[in-house]
C-alpha positions as CSV (number, residue, x, y, z in Angstrom):
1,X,-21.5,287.3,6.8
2,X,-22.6,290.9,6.8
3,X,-24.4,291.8,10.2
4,X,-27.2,293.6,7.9
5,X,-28.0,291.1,6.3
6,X,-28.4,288.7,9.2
7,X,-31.1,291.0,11.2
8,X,-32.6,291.3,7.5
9,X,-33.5,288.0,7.6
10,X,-34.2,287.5,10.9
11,X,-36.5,290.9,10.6
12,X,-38.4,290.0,7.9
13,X,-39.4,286.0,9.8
14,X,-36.8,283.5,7.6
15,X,-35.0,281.3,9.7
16,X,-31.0,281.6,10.3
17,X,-28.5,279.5,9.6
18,X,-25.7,277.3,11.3
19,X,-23.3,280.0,10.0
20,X,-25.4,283.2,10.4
21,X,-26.2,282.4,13.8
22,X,-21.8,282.0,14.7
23,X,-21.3,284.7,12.9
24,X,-23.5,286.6,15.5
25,X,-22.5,284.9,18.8
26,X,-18.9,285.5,17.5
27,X,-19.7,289.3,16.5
28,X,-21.0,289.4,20.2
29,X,-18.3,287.9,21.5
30,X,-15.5,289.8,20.4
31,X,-17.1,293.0,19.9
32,X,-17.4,293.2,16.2
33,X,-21.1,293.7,16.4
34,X,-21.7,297.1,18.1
35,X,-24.7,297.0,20.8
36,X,-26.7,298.9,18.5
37,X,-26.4,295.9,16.0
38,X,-26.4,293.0,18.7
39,X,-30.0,294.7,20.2
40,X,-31.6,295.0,16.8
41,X,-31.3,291.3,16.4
42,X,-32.4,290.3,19.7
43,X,-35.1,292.3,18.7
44,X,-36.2,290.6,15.5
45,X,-35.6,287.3,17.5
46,X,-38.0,288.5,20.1
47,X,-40.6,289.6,17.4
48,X,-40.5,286.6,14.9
49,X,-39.4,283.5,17.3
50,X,-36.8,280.9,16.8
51,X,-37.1,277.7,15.7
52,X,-36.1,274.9,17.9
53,X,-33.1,274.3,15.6
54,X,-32.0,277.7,15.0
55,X,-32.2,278.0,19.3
56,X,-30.5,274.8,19.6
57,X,-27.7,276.0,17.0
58,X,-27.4,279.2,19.6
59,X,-26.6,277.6,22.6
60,X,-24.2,275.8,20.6
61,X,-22.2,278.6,19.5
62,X,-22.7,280.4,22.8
63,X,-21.2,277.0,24.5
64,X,-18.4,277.3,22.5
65,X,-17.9,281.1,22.7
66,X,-15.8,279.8,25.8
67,X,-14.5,277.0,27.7
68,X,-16.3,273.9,28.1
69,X,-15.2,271.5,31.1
70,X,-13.8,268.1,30.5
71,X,-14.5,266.7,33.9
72,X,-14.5,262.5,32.4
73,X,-11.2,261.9,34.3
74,X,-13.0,262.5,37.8
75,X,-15.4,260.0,36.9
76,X,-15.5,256.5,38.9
77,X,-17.7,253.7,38.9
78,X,-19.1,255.0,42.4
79,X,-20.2,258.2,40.9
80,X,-22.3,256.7,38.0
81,X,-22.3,257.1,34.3
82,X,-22.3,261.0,34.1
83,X,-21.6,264.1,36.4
84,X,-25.3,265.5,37.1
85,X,-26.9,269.0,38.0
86,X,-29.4,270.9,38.8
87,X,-31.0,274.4,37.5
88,X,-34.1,276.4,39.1
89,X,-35.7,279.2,37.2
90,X,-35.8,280.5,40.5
91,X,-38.3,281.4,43.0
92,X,-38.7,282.9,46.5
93,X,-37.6,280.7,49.4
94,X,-35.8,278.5,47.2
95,X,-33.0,277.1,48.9
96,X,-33.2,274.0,46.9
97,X,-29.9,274.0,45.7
98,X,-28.2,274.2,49.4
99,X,-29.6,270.9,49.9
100,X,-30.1,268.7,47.1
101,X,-26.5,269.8,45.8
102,X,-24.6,267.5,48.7
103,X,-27.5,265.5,49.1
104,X,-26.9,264.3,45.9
105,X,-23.1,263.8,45.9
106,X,-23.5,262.1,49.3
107,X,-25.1,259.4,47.0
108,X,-22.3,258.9,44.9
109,X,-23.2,261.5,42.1
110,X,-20.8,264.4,40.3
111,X,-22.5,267.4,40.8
112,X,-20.5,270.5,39.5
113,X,-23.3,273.3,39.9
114,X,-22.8,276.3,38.4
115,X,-25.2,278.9,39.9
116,X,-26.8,282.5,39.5
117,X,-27.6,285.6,41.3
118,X,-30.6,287.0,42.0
119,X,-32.7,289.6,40.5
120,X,-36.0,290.9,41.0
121,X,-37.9,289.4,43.9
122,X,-36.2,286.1,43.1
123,X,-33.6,284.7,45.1
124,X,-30.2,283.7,43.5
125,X,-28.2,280.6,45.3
126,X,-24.5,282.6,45.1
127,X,-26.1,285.6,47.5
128,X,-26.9,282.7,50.2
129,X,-23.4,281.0,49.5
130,X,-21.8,284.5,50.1
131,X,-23.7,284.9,53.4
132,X,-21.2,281.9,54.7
133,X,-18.2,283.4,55.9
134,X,-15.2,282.9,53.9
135,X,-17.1,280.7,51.5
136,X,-15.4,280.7,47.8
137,X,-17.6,280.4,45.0
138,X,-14.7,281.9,42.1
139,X,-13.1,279.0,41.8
140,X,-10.1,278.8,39.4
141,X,-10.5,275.1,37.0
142,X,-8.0,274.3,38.7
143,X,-8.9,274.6,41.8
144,X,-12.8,273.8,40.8
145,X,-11.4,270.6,39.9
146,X,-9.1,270.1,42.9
147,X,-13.0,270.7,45.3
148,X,-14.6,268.2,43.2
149,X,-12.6,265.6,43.1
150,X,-12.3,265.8,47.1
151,X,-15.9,266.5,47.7
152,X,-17.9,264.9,44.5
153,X,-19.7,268.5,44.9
154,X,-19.1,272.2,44.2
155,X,-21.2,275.3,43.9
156,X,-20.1,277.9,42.0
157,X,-20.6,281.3,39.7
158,X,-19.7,282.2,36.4
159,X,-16.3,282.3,35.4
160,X,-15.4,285.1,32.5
161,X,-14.6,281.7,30.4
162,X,-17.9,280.0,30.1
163,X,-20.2,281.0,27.7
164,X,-18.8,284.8,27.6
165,X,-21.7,285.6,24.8
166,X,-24.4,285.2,27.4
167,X,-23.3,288.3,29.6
168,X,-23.2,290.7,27.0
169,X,-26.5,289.2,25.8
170,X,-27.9,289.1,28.9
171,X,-27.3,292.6,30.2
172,X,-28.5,294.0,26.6
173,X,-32.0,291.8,26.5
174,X,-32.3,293.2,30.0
175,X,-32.0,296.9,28.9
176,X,-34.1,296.5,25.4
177,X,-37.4,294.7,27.3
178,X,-36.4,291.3,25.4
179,X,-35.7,289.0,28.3
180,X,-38.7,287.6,27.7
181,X,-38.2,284.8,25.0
182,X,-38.7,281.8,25.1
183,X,-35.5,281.0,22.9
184,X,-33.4,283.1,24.2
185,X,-34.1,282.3,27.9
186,X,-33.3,278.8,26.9
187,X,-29.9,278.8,25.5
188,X,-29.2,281.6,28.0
189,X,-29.4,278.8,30.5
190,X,-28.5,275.6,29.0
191,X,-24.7,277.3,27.3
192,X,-23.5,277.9,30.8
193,X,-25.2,274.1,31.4
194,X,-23.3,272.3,29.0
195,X,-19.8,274.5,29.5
196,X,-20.0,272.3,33.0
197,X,-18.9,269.0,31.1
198,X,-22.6,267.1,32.7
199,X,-24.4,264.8,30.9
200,X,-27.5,264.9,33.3
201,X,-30.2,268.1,34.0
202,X,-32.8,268.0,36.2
203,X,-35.1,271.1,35.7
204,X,-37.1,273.2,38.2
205,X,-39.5,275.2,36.3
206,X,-41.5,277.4,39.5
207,X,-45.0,277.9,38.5
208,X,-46.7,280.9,40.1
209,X,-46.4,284.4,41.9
210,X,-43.4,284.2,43.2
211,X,-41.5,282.6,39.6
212,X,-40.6,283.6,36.9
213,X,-43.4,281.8,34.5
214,X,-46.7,282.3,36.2
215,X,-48.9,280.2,34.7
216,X,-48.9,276.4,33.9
217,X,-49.3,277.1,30.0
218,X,-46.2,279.2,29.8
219,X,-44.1,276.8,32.5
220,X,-44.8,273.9,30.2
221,X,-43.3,275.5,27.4
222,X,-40.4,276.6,28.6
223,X,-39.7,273.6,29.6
224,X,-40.5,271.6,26.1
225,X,-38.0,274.0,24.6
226,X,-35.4,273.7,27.8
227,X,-36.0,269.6,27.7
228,X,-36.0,269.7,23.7
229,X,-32.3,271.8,23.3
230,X,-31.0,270.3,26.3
231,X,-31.4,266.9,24.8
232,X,-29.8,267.9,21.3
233,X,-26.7,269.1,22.9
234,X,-26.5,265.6,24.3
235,X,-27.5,266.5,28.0
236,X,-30.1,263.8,29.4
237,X,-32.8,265.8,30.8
238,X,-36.1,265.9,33.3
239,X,-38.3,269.2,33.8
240,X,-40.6,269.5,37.2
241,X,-42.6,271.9,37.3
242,X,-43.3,273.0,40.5
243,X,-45.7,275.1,42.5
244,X,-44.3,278.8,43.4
245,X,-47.9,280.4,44.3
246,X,-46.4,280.2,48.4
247,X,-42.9,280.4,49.6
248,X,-40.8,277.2,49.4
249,X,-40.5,277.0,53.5
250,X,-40.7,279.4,55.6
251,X,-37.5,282.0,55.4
252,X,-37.0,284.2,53.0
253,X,-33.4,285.7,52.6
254,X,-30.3,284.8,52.6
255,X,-28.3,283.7,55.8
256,X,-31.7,282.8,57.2
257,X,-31.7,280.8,54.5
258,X,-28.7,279.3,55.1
259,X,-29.8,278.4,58.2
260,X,-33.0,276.8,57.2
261,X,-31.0,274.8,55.0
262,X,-28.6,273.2,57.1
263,X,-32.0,272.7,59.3
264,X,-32.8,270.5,56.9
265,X,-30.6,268.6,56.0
266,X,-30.2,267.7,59.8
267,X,-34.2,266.1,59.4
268,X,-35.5,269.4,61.0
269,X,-36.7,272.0,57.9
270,X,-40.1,272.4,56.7
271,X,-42.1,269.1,54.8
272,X,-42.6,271.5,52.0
273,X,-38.5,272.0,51.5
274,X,-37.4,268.7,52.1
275,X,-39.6,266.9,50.2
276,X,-38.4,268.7,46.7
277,X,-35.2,268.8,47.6
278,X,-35.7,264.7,48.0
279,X,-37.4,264.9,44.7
280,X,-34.9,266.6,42.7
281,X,-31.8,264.8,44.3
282,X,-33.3,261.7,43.2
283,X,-34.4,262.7,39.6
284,X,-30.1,263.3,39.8
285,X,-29.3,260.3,41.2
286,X,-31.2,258.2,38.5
287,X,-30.0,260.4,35.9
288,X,-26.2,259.5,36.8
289,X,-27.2,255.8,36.7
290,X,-26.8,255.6,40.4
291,X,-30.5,253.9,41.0
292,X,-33.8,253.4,39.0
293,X,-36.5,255.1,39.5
294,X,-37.8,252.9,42.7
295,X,-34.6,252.9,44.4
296,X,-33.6,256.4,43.8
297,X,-35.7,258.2,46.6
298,X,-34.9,255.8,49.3
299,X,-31.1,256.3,48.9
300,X,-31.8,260.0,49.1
301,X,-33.6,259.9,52.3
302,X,-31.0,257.3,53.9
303,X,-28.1,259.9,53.3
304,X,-30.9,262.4,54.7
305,X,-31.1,260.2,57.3
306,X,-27.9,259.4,58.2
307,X,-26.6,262.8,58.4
308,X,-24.1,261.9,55.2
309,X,-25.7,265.4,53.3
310,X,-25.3,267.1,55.8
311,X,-21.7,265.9,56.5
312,X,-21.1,266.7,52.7
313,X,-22.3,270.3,53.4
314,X,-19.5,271.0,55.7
315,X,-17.1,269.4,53.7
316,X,-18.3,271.4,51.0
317,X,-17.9,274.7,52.8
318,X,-14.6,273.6,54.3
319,X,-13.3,273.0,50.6
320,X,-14.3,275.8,49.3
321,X,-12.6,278.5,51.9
322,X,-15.4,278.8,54.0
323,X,-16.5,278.5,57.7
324,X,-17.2,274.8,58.0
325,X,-18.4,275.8,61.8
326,X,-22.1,277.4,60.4
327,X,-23.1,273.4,60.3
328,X,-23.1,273.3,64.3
329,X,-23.1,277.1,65.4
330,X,-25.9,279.2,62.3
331,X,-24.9,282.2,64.9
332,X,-22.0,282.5,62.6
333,X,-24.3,283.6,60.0
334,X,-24.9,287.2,59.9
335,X,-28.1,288.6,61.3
336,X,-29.9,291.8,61.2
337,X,-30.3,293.8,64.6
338,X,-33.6,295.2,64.7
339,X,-37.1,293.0,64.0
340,X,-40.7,293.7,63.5
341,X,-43.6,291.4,63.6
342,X,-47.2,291.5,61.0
343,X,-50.0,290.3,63.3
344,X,-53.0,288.3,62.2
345,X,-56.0,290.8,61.2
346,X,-58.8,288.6,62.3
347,X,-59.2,285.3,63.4
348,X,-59.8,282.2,60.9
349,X,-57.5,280.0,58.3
350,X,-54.8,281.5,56.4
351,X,-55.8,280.8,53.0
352,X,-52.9,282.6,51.0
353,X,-49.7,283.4,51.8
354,X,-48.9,285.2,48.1
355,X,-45.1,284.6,46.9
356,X,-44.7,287.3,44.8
357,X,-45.6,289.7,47.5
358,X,-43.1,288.4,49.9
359,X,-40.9,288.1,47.7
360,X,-40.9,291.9,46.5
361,X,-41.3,292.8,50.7
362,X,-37.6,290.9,50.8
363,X,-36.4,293.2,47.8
364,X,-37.3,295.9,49.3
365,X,-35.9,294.9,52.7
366,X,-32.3,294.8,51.3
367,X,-32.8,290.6,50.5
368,X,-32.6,291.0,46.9
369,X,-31.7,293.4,44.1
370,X,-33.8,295.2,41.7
371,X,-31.1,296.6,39.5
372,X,-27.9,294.3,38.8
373,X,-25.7,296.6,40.7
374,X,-27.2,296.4,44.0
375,X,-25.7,295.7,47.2
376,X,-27.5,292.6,49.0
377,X,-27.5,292.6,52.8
378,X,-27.1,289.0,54.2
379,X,-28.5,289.8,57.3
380,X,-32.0,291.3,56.3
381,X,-34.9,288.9,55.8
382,X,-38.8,286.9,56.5
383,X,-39.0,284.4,58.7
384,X,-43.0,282.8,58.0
385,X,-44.8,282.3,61.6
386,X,-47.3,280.3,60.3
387,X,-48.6,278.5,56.9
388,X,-51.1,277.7,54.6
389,X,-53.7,276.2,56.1
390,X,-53.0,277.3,59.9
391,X,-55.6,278.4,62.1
392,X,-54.8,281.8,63.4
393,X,-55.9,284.0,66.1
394,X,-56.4,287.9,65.9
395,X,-53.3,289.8,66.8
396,X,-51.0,286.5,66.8
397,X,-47.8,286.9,65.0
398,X,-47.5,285.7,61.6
399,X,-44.5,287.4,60.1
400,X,-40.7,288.5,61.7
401,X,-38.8,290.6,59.4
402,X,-35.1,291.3,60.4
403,X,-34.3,294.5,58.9
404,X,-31.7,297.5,59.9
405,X,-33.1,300.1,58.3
406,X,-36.8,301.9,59.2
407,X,-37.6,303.5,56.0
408,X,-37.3,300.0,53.9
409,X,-39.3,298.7,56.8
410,X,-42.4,300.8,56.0
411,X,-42.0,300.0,52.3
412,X,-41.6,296.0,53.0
413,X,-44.7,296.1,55.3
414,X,-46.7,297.7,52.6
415,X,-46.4,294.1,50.9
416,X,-46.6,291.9,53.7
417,X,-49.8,293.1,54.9
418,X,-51.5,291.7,51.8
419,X,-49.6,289.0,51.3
420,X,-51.4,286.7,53.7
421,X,-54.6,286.3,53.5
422,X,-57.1,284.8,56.1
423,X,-60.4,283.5,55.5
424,X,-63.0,281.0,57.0
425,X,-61.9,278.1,54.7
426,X,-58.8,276.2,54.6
427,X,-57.5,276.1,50.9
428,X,-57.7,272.7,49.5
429,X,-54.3,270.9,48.9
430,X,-51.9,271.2,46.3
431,X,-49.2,269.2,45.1
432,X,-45.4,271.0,44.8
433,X,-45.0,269.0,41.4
434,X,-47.4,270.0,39.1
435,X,-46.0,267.9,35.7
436,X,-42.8,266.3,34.9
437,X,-41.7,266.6,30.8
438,X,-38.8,264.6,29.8
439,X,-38.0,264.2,25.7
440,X,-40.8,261.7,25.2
441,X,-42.8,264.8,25.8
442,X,-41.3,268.0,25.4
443,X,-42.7,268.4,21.3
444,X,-41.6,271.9,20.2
């Protein structure tokens, strides 16, 4: 099929078909389509939608633009009926991953997660893996399959096999101002899903500031579409979404966050943190077949409890080439040498602390990246003195920043003095999981 033709169509609002739409992810693919050809129908797709069949058909062909994992032969009867993940649309302070990941696996699941980088002012899980020393996440098959079998767990990026249509699509959406669909978004992030060989997704959709999807309305449909192609390509699938107005605990970078994680998973992080990571691990656990839905929480907190995630974690590290040593000694973990602290304004309740802001302040800082090329310091970061709903005193501290250099000091600060607010009244409480849409739901 002509290319012309195919952005015809799509340009003038007529669906495309099975073929049409391989045609393109194969033109894509293996260059035949020049960008200028590739961007005009990404384009027409952004302007005149997708259907949910014609977005389902395009994570199909981007799936199988690549290599797709087998992973059936690692499965035993301890593990449950399927090998389970995790994905985040990503948010500021969200460490999830880092706990929920071994957490998970310590309760007999299959959890081969495949993660992202950040960009923008949120942050991406393989920038806190690479703040561990040594720690491997380009993993041969080979080896990915050698980790998992000996750990039940592994975290790691990309590989120039999976789903090799989404980069080029990805980096050209980014350039032409058409990241923003709904379609496109969603077979972006279920092809490199279903490459993983799972047969389980549980979905954390962050609602607010610091996401990607501010408000509820647009959350909940990304997540009917997610939940509705996810379950055609035969993955069994839950969406939360979650509240992202604050940060998800309290530091905000990534060795501290490192740190914060392994805090947690030894019983000592923030509620806030540990309670979705509980959350998510279980909607895994149940979705492996591992417990039902009253049992599934209670084994997560016993290998909480136990200090079985957290042993997990080290093995984890230790199988994947890195220092296993950051479990009992987070000094290990780079740090930045200088620090700075915002003071309380006034005295009263803090009654925002806004996510996006801090989020952007930890850009700035060195945290994060705001083009895809830039260099991310592990060192830099927040570290929240106080939250939501404290009582504060005038000049107390409220913020630390690490940073190393002066000038991206001056520019971080410039958010972080409006990012918390303090007022007379405590802010009412809100829950971290907003709505939950599974397929019974999720009507596209």
């Amino acid at each position: 099929m002509r290319a012309l033709d195919i952005i015809r169509t799509k340009r003038d609002g007529y669906p495309l078909s099975r073929e049409a739409i391989d045609a393109f992810v194969s033109g894509v693919t293996d260059g035949t389509w020049p960008d200028y050809q590739v961007t005009a129908l990404l384009m027409a797709i952004f302007l005149k939608g997708m259907s949910l069949d014609e977005a389902t058909a395009l994570t199909q062909a981007m799936v199988d633009s690549g290599t797709r994992l087998d992973l059936s032969d690692l499965l035993r009867p301890e593990n449950g009926s399927m090998p389970v993940d995790k994905h985040s649309t990503g948010g500021v302070g969200d460490k999830t991953s880092l706990i929920l990941a071994p957490l998970a696996a310590a309760c007999g699941c299959l959890v081969p997660m495949m993660s992202g980088r950040g960009l923008g002012h949120t942050g991406g899980t393989l920038d806190k893996l690479d703040a561990i020393p040594g720690f491997r996440t380009d993993l041969s098959v080979a080896k990915l399959r050698k980790a998992l079998a000996a750990t039940g767990c592994v975290l790691i990026r990309q590989t120039a096999e999976v789903a090799p249509a989404d980069r080029r699509m990805y980096a050209l959406r980014d350039a032409t101002g058409t990241v923003a669909s709904i379609p496109l978004i969603a077979a972006s992030i279920l092809s490199k899903k279903v490459t993983e060989g799972i047969g389980g997704l549980v979905l954390d959709v962050k609602v607010g500031s610091g996401g990607f999807m501010e408000n509820l309305d647009d959350a909940r449909e990304l997540s009917r579409w997610l939940v509705g192609i996810a379950e055609r390509s035969g993955l069994r699938t839950q969406a939360l979404l979650t509240r992202m107005d604050t940060p998800l605990g309290r530091r905000i970078g990534n060795a501290t966050e490192v740190r914060e994680a392994i805090h947690t998973l030894k019983g000592d992080g923030p509620k806030d943190l540990e309670d979705l990571s509980v959350t998510l691990a279980a909607r895994m656990v149940v979705l492996a077949g591992l417990a039902d839905e009253d049992g599934a929480e209670p084994r997560v907190r016993d290998a909480l409890g136990s200090g079985r995630g957290l042993e997990k974690f080290r093995q984890v590290i230790a199988g994947q080439g890195g220092d296993p040593r950051v479990i009992d000694d987070p000094s290990l973990l780079a740090v930045a040498d200088r620090e700075s602290l915002v003071m309380s304004p006034r005295t009263g309740v803090i009654t925002r602390i806004d996510a996006g802001r801090v989020g952007r302040a930890a850009v700035v800082l060195g945290a994060g990246r705001d083009r895809v090329d830039a260099v991310v310091d592990p060192g830099v970061g927040i570290d929240l003195l106080a939250n939501e709903g404290d009582t504060v005193s005038r000049g107390e501290p409220l913020i630390r920043v690490f940073y190393r250099d002066s000038g991206r000091l001056e520019a971080a600060l410039e958010h972080l003095r409006v990012a918390i607010e303090v007022g007379d009244t405590a802010p009412a409480p809100r829950p971290l999981v907003l709505e939950t849409i599974d397929i019974r739901t999720a009507k596209v």
